[in-house]
C-alpha positions in Angstrom: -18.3 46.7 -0.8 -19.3 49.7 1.5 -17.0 52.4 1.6 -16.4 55.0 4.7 -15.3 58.9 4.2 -16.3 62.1 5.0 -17.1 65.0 2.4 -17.2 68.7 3.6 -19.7 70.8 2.6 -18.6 73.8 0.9 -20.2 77.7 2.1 -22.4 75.8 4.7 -21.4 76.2 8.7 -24.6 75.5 9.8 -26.6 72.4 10.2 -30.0 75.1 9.8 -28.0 75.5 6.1 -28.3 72.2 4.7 -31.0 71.2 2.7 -32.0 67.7 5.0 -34.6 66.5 2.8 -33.5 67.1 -0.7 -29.9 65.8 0.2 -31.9 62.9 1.0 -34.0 62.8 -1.8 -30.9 63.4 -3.7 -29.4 59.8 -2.7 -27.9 60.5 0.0 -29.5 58.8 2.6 -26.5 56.7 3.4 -24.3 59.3 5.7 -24.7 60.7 8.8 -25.3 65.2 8.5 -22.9 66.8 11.5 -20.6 70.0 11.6 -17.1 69.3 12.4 -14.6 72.5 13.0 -17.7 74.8 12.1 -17.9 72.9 9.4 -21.0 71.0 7.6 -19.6 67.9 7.1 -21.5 64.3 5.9 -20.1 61.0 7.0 -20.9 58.3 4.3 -21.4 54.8 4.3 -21.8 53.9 0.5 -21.6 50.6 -1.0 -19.8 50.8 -4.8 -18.0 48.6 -6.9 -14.6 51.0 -5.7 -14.0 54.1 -3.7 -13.6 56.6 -6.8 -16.7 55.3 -7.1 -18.5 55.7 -4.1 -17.0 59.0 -3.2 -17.5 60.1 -6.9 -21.6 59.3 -7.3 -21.9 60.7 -3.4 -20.2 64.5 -5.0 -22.7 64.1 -8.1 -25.8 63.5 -5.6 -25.1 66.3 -3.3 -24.2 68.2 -6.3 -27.9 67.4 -7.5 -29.2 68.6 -3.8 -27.6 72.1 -4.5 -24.5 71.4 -2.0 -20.8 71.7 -3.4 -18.7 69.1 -1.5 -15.0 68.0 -1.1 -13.0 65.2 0.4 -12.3 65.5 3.9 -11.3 61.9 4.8 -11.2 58.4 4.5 -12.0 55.4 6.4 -9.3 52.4 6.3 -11.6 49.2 6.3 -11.2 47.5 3.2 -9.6 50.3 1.4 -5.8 50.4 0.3 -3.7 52.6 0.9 -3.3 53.0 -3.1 -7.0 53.8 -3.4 -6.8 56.4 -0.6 -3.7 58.4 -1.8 -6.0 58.4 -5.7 -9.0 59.3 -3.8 -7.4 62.0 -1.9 -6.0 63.1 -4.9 -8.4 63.6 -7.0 -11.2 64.5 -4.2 -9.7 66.9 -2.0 -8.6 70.7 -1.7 -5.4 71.5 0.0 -7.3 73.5 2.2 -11.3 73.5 2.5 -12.8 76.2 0.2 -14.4 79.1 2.7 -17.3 80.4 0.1 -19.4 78.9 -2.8 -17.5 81.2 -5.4 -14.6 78.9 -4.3 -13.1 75.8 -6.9 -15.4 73.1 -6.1 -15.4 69.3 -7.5 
């Protein structure tokens, strides 16, 4: 099943920051790159057996392309409302980290 959410990128306001091909490279060729409140944010489309899933293996790949990310949101298709209130649980900070010194997951 294909899963939608957004992760924020943390310490990165600038789409000149991100590192397009080893993000890529990484396994993350599957979301969309765009800034969103001067943000770096990427907008995934990622199929997995369940959303922990999906959101948790796209963390671990930009994790590998040297980018520290959090949850920003979730899409609704095909998710419950259970899996989203988890997700954002265990994804997300209560409010986006501003530096890479910052908690990240």
């Amino acid at each position: 099943m294909a899963f939608n959410f957004v992760l924020g990128a943390v310490g990165l306001r600038s789409l000149d920051d991100v590192p397009t091909g080893t993000v890529q490279e990484a396994g993350c060729d599957d979301c969309i790159i765009g800034l969103v409140k001067d943000r770096v944010c990427f907008n995934f489309t990622r199929d997995a057996t369940s959303l922990d899933e999906a959101i948790g293996s796209a963390i671990a790949s930009l994790r590998n392309a040297g980018v520290s990310a959090y949850l920003e949101s979730v899409g609704f298709s095909g998710t419950t409302a259970e899996q989203i209130h988890a997700a954002l649980s265990k994804y997300s900070a209560d409010e986006p980290p501003t530096d890479s010194s910052a908690t990240h997951f």
